[in-house]
DRENMIKOL-276415 format. One record per residue: residue in one letter; z, y, x of N, C-alpha, C in turn. Coordinates in steps of 0.02 Angstrom, whole numbers, padded with zeros to 5 digits, always signed. Layout:
REM residues N
aZYXZYXZYX;...
***
This chain:
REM residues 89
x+00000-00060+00041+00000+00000+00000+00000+00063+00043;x+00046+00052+00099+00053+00133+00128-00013+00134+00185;x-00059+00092+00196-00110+00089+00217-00165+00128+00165;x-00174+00118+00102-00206+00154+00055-00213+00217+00072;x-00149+00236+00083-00139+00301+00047-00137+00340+00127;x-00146+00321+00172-00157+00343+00255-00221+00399+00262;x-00269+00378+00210-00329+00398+00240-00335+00462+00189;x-00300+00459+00133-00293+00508+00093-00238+00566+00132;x-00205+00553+00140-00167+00601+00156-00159+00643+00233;x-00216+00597+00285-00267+00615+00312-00290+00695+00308;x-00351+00661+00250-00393+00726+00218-00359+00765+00198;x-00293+00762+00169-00235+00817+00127-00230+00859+00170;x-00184+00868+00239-00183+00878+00289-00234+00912+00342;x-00285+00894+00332-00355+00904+00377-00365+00982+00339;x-00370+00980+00266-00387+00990+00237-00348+01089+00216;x-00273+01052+00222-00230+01125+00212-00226+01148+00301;x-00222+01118+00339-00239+01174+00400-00279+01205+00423;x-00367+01169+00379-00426+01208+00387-00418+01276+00342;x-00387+01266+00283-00372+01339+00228-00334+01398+00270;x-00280+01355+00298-00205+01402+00319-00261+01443+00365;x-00317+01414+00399-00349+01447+00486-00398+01505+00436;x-00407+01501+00402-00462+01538+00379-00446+01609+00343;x-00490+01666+00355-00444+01724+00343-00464+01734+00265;x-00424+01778+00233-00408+01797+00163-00472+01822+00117;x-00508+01816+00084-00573+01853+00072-00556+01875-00011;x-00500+01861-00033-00498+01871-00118-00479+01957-00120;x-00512+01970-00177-00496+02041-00163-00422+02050-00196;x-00387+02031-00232-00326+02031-00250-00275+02036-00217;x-00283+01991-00165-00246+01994-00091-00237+02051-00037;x-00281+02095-00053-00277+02141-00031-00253+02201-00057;x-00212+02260-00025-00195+02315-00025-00262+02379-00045;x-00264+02409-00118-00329+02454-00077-00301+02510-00086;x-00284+02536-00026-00256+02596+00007-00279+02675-00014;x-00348+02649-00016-00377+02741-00029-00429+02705-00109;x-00405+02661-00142-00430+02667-00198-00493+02669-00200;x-00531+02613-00165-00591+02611-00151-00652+02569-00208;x-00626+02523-00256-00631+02505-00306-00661+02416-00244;x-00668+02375-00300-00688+02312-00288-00790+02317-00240;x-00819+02341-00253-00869+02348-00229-00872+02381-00164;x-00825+02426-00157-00819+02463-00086-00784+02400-00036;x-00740+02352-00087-00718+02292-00042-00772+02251-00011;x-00790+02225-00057-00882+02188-00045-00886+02215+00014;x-00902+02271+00006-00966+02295+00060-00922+02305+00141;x-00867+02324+00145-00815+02328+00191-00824+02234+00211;x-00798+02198+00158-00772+02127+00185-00841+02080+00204;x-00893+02109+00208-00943+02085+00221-00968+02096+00276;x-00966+02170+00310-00966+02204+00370-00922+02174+00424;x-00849+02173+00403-00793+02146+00466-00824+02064+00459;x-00847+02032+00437-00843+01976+00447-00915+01971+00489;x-00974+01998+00479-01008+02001+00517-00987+02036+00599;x-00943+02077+00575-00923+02125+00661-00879+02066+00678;x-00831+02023+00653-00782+01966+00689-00820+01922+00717;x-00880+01901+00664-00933+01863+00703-00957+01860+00763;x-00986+01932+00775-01010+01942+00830-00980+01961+00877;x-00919+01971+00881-00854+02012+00930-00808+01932+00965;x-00846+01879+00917-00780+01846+00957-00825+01788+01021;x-00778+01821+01062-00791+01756+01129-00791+01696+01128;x-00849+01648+01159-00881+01606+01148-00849+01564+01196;x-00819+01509+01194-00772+01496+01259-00820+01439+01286;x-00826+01421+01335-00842+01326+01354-00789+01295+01370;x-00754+01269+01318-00709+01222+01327-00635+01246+01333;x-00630+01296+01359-00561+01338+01367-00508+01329+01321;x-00544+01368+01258-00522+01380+01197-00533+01318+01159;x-00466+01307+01116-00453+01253+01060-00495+01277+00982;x-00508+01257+00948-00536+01274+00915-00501+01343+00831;x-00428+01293+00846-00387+01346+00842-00365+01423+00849;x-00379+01417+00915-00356+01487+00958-00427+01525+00928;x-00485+01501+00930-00538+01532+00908-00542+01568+00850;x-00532+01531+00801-00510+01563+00714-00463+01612+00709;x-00403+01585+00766-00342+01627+00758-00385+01718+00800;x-00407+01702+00837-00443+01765+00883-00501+01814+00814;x-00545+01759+00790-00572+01792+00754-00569+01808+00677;x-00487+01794+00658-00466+01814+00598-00421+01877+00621;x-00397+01887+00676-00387+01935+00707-00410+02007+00722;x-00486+01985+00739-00513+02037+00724-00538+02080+00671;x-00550+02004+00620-00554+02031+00547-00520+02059+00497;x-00464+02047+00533-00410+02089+00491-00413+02145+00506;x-00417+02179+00585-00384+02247+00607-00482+02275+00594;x-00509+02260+00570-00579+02275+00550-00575+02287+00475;x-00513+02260+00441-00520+02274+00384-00463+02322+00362;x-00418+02332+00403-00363+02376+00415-00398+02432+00437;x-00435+02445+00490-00482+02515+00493-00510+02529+00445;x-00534+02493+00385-00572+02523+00312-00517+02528+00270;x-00452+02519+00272-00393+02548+00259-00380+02487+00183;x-00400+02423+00204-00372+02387+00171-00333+02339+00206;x-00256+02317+00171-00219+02281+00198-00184+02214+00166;x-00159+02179+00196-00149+02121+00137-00081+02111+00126;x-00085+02107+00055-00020+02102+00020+00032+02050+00055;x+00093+02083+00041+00144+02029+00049+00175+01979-00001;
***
């Protein structure tokens, strides 16, 4: 029985640390600071994710794959903190 349930809980696992790594994109979650309405979010959260894209260092091997997400949710945040949105607590 506890063999069954191994491969499931596996994927459970696999599954909530790929979510936890990944940065916030709901607009609810966010703070909007200067009252920018939902469309000014769009267009802001579409931009930093393209600028995190291209801003983050490309390692060979160095970097865990981890440290990578963690680097370029990093940037996406303080990219989205310069358009003066912030995320709720």
């Amino acid at each position: 029985m506890k063999y069954k349930l191994f491969p499931f809980s596996l994927y459970l696992i696999i599954g909530c640390v790929f979510f936890a790594c990944t940065a916030d994109t709901n607009y609810q979650s966010y703070k909007d600071l200067k009252k920018q309405g939902k469309k000014i979010f769009i267009r802001d959260l579409s931009s930093c994710q393209e600028f995190s894209n291209l801003n983050i260092k490309r390692s060979e091997g160095s970097k865990g794959a981890g440290e990578i997400q963690r680097e370029k949710n990093f940037i996406f945040y303080r990219c989205m903190e310069k358009n003066y949105w912030t995320l709720k607590e």
